[in-house]
C-alpha positions as CSV (number, residue, x, y, z in Angstrom):
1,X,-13.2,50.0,-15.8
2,X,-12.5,46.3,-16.6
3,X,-13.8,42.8,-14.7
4,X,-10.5,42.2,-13.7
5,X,-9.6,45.0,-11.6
6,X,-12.6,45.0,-10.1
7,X,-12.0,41.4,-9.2
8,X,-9.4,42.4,-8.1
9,X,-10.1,45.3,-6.3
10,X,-13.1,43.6,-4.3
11,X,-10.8,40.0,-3.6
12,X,-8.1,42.5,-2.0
13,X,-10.8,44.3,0.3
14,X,-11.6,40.5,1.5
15,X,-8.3,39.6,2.4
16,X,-7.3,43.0,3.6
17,X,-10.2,42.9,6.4
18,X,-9.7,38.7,6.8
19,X,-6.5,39.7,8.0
20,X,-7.3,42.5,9.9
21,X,-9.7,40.0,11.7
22,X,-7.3,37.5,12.4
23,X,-4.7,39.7,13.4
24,X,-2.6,38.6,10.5
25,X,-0.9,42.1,9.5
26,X,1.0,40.0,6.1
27,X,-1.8,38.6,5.0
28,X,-3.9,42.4,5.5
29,X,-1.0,44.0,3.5
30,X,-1.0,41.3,0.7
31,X,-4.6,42.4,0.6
32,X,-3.6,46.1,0.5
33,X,-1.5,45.6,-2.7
34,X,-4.3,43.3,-4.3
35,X,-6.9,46.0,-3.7
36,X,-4.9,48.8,-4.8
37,X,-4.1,47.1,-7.9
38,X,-7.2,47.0,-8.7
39,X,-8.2,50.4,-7.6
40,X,-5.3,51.6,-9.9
41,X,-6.7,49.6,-12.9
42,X,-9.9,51.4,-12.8
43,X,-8.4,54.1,-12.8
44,X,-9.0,55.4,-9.0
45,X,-6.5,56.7,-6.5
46,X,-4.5,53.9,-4.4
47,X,-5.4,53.7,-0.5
48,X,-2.2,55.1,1.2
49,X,-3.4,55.1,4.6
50,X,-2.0,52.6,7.4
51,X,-3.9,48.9,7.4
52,X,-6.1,49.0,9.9
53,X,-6.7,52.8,10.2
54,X,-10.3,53.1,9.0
55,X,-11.7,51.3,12.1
């Protein structure tokens, strides 16, 4: 598990949910990529599901 991914991991959530907030669906799936880079880099399983769908 290194800093970076979960830097990574935890900036992508932010953006992800910012832009499900503001309605923004390319900023939420620029955080989707960000956050599953991360995940990936500490070795976890990528979130596949739709943004949005875990309201």
């Amino acid at each position: 598990m290194s800093i970076k991914s979960s830097i990574k991991e935890t900036a992508g959530a932010t953006e992800e949910e910012l832009g499900e907030a503001m309605h923004n669906d390319k900023m939420a799936e620029k955080g989707r990529r960000l956050r599953n880079e991360g995940r990936v880099g500490n070795g976890k399983m990528p979130k596949v599901t739709k943004v949005g769908s875990e309201k």
